[in-house]
Chimera marker file (.cmm) of the C-alpha trace (Angstrom):
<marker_set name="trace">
<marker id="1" x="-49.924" y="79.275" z="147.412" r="1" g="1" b="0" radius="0.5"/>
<marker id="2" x="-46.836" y="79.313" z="145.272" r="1" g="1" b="0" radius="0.5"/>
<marker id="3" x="-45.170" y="82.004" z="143.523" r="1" g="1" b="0" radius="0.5"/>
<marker id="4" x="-41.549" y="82.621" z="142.692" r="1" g="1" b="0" radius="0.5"/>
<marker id="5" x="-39.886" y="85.038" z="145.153" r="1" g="1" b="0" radius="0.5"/>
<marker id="6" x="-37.613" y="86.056" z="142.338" r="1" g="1" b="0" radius="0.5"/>
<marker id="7" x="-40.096" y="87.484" z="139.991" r="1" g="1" b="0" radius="0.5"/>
<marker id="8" x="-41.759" y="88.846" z="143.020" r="1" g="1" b="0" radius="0.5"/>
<marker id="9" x="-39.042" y="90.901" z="143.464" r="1" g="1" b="0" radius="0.5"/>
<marker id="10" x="-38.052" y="91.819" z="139.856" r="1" g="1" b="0" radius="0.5"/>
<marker id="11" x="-42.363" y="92.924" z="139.978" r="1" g="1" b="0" radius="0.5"/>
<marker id="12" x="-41.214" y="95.140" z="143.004" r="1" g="1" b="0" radius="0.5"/>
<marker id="13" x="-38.606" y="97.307" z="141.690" r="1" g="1" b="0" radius="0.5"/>
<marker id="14" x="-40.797" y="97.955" z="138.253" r="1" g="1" b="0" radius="0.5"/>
<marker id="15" x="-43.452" y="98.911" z="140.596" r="1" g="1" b="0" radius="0.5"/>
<marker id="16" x="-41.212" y="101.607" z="142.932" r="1" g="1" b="0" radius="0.5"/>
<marker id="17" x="-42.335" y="102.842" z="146.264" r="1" g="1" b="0" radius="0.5"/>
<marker id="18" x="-45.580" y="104.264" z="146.511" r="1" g="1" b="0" radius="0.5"/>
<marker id="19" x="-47.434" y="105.800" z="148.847" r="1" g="1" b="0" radius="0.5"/>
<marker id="20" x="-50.990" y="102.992" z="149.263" r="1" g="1" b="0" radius="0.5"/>
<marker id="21" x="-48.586" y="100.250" z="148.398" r="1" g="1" b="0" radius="0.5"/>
<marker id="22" x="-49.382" y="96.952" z="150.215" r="1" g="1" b="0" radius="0.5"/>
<marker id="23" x="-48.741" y="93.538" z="149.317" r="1" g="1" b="0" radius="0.5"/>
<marker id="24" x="-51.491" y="90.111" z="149.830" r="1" g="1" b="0" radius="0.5"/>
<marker id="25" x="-51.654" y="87.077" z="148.660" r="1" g="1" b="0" radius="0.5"/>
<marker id="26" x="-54.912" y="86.038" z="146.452" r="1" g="1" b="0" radius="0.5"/>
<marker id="27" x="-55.899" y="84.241" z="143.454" r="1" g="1" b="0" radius="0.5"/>
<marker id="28" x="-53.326" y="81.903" z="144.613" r="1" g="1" b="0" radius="0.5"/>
<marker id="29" x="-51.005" y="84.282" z="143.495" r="1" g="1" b="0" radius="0.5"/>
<marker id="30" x="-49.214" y="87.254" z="145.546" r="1" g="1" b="0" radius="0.5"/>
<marker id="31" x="-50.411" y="90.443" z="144.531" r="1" g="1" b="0" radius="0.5"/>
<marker id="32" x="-49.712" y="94.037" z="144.811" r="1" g="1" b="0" radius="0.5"/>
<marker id="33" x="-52.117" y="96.602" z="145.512" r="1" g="1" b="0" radius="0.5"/>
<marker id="34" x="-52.473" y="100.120" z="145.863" r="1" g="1" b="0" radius="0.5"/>
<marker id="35" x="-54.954" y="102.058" z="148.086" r="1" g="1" b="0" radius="0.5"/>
<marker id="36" x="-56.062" y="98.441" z="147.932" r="1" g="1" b="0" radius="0.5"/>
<marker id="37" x="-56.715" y="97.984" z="144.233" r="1" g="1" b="0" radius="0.5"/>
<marker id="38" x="-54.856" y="95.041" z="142.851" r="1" g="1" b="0" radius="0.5"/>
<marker id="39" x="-52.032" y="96.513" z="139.918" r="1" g="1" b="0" radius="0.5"/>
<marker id="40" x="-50.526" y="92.853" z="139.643" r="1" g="1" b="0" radius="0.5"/>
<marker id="41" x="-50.090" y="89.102" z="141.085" r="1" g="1" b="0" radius="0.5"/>
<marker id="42" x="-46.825" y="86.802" z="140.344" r="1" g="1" b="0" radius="0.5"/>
<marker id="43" x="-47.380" y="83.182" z="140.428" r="1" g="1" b="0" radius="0.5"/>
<marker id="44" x="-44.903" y="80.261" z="139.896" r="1" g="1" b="0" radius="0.5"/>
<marker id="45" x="-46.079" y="80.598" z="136.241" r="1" g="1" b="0" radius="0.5"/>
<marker id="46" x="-45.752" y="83.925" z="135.270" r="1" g="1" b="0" radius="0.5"/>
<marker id="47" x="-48.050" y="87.269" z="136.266" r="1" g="1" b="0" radius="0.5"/>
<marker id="48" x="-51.253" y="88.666" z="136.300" r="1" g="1" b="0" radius="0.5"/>
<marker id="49" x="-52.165" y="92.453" z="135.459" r="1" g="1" b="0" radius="0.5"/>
<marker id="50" x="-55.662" y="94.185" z="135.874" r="1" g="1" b="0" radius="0.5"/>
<marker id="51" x="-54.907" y="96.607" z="133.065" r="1" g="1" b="0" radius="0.5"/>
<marker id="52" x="-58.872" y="97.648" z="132.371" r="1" g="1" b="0" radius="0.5"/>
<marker id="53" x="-61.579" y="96.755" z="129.561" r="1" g="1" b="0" radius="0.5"/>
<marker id="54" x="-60.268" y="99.367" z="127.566" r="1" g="1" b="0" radius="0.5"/>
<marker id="55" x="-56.534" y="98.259" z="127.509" r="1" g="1" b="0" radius="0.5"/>
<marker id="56" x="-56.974" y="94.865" z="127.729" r="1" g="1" b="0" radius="0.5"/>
<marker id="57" x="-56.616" y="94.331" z="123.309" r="1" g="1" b="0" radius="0.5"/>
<marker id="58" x="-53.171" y="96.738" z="124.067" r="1" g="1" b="0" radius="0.5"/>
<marker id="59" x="-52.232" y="94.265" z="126.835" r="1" g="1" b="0" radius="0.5"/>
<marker id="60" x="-52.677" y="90.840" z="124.931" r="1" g="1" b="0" radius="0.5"/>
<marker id="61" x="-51.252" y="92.279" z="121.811" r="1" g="1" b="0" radius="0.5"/>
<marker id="62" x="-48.120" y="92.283" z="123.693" r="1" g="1" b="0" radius="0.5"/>
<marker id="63" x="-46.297" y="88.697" z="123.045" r="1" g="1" b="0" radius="0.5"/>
<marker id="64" x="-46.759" y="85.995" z="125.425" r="1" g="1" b="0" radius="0.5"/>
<marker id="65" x="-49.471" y="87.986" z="127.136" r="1" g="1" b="0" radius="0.5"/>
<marker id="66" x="-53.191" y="86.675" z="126.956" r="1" g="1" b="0" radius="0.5"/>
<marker id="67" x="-56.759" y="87.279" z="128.326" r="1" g="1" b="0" radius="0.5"/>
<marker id="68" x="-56.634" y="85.855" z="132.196" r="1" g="1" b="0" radius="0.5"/>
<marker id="69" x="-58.987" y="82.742" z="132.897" r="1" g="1" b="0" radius="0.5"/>
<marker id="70" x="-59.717" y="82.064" z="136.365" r="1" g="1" b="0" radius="0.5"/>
<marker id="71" x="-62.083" y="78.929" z="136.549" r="1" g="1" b="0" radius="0.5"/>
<marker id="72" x="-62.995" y="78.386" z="132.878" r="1" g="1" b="0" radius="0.5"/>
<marker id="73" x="-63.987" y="82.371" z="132.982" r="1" g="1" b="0" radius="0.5"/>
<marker id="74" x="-62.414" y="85.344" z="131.278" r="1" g="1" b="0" radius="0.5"/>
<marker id="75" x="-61.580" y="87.893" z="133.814" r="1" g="1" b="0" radius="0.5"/>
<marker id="76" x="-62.504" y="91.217" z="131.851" r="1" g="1" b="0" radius="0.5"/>
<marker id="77" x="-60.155" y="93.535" z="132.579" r="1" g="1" b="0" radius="0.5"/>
<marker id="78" x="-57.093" y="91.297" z="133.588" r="1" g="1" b="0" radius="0.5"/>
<marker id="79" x="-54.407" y="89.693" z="131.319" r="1" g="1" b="0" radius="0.5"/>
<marker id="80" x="-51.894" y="86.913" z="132.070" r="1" g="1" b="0" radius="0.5"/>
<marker id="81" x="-48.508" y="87.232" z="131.259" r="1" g="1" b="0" radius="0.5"/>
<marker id="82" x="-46.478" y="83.625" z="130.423" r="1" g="1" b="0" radius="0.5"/>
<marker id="83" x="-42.872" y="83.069" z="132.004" r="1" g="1" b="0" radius="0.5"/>
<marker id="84" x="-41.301" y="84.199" z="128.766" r="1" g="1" b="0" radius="0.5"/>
<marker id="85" x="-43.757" y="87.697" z="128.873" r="1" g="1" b="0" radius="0.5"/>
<marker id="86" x="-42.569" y="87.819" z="132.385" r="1" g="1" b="0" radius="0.5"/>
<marker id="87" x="-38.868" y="87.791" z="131.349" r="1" g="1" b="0" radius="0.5"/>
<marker id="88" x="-38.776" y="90.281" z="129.449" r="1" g="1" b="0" radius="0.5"/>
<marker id="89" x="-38.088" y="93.564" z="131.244" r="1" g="1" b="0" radius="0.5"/>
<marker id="90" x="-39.909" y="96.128" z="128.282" r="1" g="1" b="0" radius="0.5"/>
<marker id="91" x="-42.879" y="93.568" z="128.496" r="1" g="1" b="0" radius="0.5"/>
<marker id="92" x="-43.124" y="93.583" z="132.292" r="1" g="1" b="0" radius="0.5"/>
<marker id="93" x="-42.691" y="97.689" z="132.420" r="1" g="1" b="0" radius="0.5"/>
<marker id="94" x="-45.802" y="98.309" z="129.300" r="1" g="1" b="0" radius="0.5"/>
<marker id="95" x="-48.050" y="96.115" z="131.605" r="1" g="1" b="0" radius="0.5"/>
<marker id="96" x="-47.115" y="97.843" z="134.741" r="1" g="1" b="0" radius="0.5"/>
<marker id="97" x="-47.283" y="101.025" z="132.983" r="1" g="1" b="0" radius="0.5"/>
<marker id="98" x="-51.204" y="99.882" z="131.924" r="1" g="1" b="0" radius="0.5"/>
<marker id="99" x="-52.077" y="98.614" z="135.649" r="1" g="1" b="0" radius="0.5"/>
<marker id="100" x="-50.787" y="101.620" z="137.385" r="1" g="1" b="0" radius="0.5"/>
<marker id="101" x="-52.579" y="103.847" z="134.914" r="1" g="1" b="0" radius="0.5"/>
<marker id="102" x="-56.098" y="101.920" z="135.024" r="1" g="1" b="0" radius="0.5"/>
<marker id="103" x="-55.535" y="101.726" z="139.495" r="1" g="1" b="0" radius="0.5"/>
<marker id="104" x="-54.392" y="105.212" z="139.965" r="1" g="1" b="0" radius="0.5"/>
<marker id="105" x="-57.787" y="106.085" z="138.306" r="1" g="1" b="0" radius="0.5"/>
<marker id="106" x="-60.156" y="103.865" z="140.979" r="1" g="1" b="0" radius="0.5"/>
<marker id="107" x="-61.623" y="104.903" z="144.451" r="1" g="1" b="0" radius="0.5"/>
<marker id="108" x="-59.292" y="103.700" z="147.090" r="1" g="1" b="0" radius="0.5"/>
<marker id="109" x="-60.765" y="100.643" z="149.051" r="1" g="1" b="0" radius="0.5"/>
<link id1="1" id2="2" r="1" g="1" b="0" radius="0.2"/>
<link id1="2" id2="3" r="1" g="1" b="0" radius="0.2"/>
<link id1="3" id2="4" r="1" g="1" b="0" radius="0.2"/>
<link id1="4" id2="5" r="1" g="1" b="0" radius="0.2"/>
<link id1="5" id2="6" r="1" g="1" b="0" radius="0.2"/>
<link id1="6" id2="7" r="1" g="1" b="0" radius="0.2"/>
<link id1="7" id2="8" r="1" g="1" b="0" radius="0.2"/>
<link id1="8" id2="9" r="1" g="1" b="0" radius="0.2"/>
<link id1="9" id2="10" r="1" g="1" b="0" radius="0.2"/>
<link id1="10" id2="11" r="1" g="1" b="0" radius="0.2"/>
<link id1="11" id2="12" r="1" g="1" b="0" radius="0.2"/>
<link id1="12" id2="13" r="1" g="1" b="0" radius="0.2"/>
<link id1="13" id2="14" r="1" g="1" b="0" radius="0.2"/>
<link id1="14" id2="15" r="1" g="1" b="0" radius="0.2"/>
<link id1="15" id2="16" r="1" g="1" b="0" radius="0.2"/>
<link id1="16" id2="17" r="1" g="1" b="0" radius="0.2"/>
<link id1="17" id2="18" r="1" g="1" b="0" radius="0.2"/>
<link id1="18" id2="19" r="1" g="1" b="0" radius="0.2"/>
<link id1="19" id2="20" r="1" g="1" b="0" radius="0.2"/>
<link id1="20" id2="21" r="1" g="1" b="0" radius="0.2"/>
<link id1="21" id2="22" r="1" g="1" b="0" radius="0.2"/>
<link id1="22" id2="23" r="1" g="1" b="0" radius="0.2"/>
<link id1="23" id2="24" r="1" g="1" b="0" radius="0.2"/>
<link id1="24" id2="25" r="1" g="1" b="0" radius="0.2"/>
<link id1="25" id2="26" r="1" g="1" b="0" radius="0.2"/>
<link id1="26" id2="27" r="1" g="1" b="0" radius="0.2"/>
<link id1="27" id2="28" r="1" g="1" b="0" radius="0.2"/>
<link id1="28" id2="29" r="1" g="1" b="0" radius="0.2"/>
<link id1="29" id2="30" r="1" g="1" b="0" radius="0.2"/>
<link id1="30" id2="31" r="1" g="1" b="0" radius="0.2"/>
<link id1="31" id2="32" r="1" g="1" b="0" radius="0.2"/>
<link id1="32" id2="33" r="1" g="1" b="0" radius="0.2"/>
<link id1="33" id2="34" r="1" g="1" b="0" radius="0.2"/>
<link id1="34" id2="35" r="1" g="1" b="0" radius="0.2"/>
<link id1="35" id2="36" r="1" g="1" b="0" radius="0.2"/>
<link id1="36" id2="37" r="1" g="1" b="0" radius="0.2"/>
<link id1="37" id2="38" r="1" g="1" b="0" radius="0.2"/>
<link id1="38" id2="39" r="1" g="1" b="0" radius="0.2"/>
<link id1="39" id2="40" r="1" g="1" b="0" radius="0.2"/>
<link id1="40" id2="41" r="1" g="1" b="0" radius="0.2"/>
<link id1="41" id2="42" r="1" g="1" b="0" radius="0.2"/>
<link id1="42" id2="43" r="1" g="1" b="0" radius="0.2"/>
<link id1="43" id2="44" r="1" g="1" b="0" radius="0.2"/>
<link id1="44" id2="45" r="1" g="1" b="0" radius="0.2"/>
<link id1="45" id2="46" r="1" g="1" b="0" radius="0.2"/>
<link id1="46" id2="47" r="1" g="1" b="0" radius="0.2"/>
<link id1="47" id2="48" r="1" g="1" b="0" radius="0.2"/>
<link id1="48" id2="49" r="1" g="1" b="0" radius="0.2"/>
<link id1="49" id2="50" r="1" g="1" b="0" radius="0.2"/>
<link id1="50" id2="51" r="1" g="1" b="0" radius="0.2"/>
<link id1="51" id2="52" r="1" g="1" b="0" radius="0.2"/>
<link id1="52" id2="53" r="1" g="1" b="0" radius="0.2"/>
<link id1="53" id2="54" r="1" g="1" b="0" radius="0.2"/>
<link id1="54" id2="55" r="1" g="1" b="0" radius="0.2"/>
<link id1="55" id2="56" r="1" g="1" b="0" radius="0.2"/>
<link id1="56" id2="57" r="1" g="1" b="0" radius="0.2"/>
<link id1="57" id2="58" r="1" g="1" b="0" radius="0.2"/>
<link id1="58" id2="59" r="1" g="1" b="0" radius="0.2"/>
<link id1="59" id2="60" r="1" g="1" b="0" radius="0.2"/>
<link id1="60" id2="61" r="1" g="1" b="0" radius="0.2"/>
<link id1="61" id2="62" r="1" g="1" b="0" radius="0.2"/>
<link id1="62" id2="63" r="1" g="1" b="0" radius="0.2"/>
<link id1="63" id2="64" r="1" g="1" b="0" radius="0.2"/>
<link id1="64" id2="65" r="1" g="1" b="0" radius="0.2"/>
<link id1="65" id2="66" r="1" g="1" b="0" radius="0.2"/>
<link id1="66" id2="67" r="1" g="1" b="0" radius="0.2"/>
<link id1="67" id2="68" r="1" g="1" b="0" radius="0.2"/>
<link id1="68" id2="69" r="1" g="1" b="0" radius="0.2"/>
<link id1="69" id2="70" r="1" g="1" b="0" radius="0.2"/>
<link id1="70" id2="71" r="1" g="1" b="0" radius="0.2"/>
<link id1="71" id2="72" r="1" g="1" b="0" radius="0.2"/>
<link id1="72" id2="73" r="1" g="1" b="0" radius="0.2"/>
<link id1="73" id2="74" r="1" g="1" b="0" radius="0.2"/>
<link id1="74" id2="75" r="1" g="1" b="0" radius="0.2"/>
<link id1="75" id2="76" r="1" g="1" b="0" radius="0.2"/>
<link id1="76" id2="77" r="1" g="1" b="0" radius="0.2"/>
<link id1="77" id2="78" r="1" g="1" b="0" radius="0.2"/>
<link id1="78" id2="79" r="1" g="1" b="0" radius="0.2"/>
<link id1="79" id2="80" r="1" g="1" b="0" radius="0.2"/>
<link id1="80" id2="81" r="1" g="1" b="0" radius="0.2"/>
<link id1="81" id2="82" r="1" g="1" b="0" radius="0.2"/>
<link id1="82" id2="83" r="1" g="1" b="0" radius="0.2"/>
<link id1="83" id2="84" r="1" g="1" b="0" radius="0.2"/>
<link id1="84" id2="85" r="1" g="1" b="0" radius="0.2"/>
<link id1="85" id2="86" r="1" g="1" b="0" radius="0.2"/>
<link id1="86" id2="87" r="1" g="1" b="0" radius="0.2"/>
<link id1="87" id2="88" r="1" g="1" b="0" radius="0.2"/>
<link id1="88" id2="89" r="1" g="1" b="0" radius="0.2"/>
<link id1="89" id2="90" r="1" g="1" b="0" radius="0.2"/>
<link id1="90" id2="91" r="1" g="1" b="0" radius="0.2"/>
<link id1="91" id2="92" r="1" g="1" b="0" radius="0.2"/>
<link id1="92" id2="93" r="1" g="1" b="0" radius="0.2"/>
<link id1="93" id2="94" r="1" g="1" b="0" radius="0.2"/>
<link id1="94" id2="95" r="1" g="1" b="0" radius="0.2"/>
<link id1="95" id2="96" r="1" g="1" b="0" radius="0.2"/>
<link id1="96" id2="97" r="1" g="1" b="0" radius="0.2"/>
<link id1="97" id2="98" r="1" g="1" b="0" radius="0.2"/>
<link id1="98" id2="99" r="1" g="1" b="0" radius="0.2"/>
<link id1="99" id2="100" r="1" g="1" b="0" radius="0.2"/>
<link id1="100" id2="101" r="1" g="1" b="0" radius="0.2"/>
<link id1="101" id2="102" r="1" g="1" b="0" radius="0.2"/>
<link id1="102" id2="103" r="1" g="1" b="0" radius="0.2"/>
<link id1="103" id2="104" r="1" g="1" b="0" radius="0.2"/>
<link id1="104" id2="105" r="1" g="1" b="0" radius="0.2"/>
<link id1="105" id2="106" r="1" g="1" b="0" radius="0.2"/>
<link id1="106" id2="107" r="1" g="1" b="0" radius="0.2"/>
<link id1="107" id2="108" r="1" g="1" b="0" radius="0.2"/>
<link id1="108" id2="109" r="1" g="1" b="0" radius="0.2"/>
</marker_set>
């Protein structure tokens, strides 16, 4: 599994401590969770945010952000942010903002 430690970090601090927070790596990716919902994944090329079905047109309307494919399927409810989407700091904080909002509002596992 790769994934940059850098942008793993930068994903921390727009996330903040929370209460249910946990890290764990899947989807070859590492991802964050809370109360064991995934919010995010960083991978060497850029991020992943579960965002919801009904934000996911907000989410890709953002640049550099696009529907997430995982083996040839779209993964309703997820986006994937490029490198360059990932770079930019008001880009990274709207999809956070849109994952924490969709997670805070699921069951904890």
């Amino acid at each position: 599994m790769s994934y940059d430690e850098g942008l793993a970090e930068m994903v921390r601090d727009d996330i903040g401590s929370l209460p249910g927070l946990s890290e764990k790596r899947m989807f070859g990716a590492l991802c964050f969770l809370l109360d064991g919902n995934m919010i995010c994944g960083v991978r060497a090329e850029g991020g992943l945010y579960r965002v919801g079905k009904a934000m996911q047109d907000d989410a890709t309307a953002l640049e550099a952000v696009g529907p997430a494919i995982m083996g040839g399927r779209r993964m309703g409810g997820y986006v994937e942010a490029a490198p360059e989407a990932m770079a930019d700091d008001a880009t990274r904080a709207r999809l956070t903002a849109l994952a924490l909002a969709f997670v805070r509002g699921l069951p904890p596992k």
